[in-house]
MMTF fields as JSON, N, C-alpha, C and O atoms, coordinates in Angstrom:
{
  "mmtfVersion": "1.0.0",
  "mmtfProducer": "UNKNOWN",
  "numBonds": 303,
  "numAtoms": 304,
  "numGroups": 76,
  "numChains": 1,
  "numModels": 1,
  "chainsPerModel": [1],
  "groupsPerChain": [76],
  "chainIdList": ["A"],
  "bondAtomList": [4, 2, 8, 6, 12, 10, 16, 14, 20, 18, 24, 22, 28, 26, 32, 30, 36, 34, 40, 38, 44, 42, 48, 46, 52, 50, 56, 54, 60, 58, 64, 62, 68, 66, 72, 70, 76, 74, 80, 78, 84, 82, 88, 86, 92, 90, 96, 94, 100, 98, 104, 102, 108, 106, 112, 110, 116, 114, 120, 118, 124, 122, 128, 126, 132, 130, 136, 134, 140, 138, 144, 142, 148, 146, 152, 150, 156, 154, 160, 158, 164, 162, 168, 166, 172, 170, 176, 174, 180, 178, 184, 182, 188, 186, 192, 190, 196, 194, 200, 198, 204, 202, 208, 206, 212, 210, 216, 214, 220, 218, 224, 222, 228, 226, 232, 230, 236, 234, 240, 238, 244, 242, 248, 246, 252, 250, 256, 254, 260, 258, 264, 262, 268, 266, 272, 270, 276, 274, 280, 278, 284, 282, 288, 286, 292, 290, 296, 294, 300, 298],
  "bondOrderList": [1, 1, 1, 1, 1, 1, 1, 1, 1, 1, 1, 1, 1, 1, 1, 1, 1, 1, 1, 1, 1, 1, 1, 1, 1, 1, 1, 1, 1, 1, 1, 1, 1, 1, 1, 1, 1, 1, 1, 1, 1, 1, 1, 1, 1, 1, 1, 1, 1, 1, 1, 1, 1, 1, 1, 1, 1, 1, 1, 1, 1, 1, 1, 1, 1, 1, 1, 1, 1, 1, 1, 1, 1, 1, 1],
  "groupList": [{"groupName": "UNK", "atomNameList": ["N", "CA", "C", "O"], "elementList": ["N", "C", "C", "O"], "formalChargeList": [0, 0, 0, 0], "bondAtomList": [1, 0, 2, 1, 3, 2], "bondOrderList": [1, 1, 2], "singleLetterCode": "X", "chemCompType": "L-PEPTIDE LINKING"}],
  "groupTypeList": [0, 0, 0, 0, 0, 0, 0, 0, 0, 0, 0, 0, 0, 0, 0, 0, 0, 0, 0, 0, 0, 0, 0, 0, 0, 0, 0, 0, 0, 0, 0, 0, 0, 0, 0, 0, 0, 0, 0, 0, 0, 0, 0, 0, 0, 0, 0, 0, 0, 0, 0, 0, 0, 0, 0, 0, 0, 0, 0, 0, 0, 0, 0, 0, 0, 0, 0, 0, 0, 0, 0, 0, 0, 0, 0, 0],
  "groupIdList": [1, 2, 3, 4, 5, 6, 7, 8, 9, 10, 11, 12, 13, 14, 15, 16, 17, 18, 19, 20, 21, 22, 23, 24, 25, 26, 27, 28, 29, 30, 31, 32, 33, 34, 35, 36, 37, 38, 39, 40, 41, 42, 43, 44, 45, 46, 47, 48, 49, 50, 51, 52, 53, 54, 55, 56, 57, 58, 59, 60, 61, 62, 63, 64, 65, 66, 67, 68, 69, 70, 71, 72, 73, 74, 75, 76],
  "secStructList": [7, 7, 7, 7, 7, 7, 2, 2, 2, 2, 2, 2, 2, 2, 2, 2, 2, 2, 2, 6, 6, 7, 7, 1, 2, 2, 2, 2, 2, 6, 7, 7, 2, 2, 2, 2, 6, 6, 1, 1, 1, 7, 7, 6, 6, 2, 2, 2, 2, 2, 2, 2, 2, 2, 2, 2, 2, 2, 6, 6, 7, 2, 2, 2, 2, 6, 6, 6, 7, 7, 7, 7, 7, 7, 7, 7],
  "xCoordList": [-24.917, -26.291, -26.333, -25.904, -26.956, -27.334, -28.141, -29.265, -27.693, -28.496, -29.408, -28.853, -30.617, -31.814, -31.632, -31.302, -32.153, -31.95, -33.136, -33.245, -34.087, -35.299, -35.307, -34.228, -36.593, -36.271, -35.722, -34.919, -36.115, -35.454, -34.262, -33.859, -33.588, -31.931, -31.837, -31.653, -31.915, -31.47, -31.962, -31.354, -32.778, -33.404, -32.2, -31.585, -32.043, -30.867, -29.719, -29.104, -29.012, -27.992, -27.727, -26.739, -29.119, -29.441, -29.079, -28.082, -29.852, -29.98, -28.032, -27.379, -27.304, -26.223, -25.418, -24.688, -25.91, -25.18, -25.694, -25.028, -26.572, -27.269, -26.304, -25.575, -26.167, -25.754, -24.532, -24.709, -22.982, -22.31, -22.268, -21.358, -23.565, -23.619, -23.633, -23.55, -23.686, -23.989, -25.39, -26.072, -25.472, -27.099, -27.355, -28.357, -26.582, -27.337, -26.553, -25.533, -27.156, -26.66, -25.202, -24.451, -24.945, -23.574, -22.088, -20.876, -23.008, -21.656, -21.669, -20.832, -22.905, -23.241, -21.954, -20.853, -21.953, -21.384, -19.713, -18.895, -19.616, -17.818, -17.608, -16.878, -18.15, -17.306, -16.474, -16.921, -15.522, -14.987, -14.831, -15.577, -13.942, -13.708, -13.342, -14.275, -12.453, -11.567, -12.629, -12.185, -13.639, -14.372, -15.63, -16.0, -16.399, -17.217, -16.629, -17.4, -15.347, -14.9, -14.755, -14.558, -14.872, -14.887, -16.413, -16.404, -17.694, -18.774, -18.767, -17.875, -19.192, -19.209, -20.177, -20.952, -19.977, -20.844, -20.93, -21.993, -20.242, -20.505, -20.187, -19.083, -21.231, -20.963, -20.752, -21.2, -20.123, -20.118, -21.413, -21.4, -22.47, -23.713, -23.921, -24.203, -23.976, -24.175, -23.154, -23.688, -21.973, -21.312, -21.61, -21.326, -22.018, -22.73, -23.956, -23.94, -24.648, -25.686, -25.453, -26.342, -24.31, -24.075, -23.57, -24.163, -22.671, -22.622, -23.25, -23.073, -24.609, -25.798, -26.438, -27.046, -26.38, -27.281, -26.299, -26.982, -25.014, -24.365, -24.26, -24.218, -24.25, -24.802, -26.368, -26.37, -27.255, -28.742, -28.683, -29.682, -27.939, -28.078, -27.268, -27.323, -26.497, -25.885, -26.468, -26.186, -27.485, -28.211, -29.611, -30.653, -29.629, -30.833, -31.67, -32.554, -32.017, -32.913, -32.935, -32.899, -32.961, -32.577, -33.937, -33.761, -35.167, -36.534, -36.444, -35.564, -36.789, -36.501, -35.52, -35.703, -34.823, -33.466, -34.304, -34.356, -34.911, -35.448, -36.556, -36.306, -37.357, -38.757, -38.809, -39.804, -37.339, -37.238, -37.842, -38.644, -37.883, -38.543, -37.456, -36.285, -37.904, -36.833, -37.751, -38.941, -36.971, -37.209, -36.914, -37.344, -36.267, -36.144, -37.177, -38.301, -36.819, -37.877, -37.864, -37.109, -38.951, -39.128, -38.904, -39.271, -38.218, -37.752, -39.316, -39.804, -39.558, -40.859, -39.947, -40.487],
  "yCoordList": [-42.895, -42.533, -41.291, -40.183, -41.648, -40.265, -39.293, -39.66, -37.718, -36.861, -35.918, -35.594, -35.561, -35.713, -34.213, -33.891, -33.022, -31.562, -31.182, -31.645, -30.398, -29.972, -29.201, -28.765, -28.904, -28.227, -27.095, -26.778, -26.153, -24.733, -24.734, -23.999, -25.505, -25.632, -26.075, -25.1, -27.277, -26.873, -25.946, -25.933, -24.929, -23.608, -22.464, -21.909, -22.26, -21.224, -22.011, -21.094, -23.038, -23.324, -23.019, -22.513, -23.579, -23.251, -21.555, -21.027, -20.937, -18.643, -18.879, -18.235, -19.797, -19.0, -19.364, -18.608, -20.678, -20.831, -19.844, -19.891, -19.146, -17.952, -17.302, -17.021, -16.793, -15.465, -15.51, -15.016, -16.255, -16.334, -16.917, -17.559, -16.495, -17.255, -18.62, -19.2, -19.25, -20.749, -21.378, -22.355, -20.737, -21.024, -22.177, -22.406, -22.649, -24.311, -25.318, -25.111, -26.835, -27.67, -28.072, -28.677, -27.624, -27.925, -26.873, -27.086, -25.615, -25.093, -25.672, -25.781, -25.897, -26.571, -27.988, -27.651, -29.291, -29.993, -29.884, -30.59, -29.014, -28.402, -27.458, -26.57, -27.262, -26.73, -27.974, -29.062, -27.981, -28.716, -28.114, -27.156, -28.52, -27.931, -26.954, -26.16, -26.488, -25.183, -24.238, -23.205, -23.788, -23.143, -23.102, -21.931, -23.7, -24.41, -23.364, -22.674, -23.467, -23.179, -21.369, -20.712, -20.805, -19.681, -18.844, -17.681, -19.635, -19.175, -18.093, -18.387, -17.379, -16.399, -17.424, -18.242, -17.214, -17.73, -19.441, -19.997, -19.913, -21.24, -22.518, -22.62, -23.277, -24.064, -25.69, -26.445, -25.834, -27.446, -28.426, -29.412, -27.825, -28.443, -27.879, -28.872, -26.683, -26.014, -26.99, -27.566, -27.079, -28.344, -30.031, -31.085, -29.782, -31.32, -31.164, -31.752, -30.64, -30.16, -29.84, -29.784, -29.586, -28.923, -30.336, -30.775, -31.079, -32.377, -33.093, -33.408, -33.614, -34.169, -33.836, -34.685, -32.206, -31.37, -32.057, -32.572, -32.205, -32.887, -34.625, -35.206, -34.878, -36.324, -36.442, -36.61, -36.312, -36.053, -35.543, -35.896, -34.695, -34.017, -35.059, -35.139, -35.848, -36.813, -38.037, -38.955, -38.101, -39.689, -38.992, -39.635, -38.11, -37.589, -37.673, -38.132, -37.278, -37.522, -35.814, -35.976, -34.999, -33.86, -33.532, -33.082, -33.692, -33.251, -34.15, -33.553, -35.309, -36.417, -35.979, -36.396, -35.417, -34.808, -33.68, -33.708, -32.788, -30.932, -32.044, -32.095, -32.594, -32.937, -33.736, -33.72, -34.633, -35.465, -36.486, -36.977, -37.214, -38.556, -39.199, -38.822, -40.099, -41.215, -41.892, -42.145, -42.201, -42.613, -44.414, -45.245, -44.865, -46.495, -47.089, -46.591, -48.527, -49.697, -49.541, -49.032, -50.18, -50.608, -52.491, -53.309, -52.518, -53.82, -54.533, -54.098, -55.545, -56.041, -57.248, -57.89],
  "zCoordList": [33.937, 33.681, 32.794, 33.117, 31.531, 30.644, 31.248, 31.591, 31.524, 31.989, 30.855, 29.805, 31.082, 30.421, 31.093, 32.235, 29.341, 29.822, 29.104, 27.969, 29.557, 29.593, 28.404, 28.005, 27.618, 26.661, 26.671, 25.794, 27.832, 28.338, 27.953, 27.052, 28.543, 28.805, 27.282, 26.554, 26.611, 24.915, 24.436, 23.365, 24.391, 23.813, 23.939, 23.028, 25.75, 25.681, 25.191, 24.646, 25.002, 24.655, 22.951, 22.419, 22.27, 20.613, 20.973, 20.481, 21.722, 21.553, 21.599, 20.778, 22.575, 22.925, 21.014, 20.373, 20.637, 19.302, 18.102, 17.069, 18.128, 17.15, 17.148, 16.196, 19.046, 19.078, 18.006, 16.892, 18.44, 17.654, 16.133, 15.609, 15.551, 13.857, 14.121, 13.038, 14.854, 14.322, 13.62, 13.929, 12.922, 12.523, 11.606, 10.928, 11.689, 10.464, 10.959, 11.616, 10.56, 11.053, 10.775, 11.54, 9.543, 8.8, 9.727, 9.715, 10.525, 11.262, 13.028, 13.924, 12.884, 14.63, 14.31, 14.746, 13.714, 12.928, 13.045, 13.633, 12.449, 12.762, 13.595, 13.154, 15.111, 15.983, 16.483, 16.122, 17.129, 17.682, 19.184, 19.387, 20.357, 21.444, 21.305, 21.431, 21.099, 21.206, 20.418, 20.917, 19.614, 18.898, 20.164, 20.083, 21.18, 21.61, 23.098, 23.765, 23.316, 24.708, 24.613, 25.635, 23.411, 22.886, 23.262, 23.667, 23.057, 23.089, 24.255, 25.051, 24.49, 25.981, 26.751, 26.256, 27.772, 29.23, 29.032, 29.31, 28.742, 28.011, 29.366, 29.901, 29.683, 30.948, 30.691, 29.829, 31.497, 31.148, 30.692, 29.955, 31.363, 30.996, 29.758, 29.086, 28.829, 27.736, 26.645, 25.697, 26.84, 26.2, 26.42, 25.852, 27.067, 26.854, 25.852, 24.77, 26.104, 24.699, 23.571, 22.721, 23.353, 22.363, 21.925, 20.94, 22.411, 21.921, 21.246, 20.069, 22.503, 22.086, 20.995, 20.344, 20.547, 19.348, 18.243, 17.358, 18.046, 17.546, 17.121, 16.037, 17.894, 18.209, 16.981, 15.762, 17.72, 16.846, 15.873, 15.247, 15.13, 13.925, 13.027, 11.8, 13.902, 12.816, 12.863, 12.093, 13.967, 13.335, 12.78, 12.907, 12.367, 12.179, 12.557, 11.834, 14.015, 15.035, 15.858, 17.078, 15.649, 15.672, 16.496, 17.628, 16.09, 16.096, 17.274, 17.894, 18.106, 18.644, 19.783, 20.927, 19.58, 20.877, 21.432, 22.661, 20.915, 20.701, 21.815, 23.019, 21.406, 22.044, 23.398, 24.122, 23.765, 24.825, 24.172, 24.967, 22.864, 22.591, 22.118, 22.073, 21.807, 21.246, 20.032, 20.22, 18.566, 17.35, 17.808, 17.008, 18.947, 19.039, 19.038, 18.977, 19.126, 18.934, 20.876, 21.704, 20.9, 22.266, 22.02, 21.176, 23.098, 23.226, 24.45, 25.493, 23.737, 24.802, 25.692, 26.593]
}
């Protein structure tokens, strides 16, 4: 089951990627683990987001992840 994180929780996770310069999508993009496990205070749930922010920025659905919506078709 995909777990669903409130906007709060991606907000501080985005402040914790500022803090260390991550400020555009192109360096969010190339952290990998070992860069990611570096962040200070950084929790397993904060890496899963950081994933997901990853994830969305590459299907370009970025806005859509931030809001809790989804860009899919609804299947009737």
């Amino acid at each position: 089951m995909k777990e669903t994180f409130t906007l709060q929780q991606k907000t501080k996770v985005l402040h914790k990627l500022f803090r260390v310069n991550c400020k555009t999508e192109k360096e969010l993009q190339a952290l990998d683990m070992e860069s990611i496990l570096k962040i200070p205070n950084i929790s397993l749930q904060d890496m899963v987001v950081i994933i997901e922010l990853q994830k969305a920025i590459k299907a370009n659905k970025l806005f859509s992840y931030l809001g809790g919506g989804s860009d899919e078709q609804q299947s009737e």
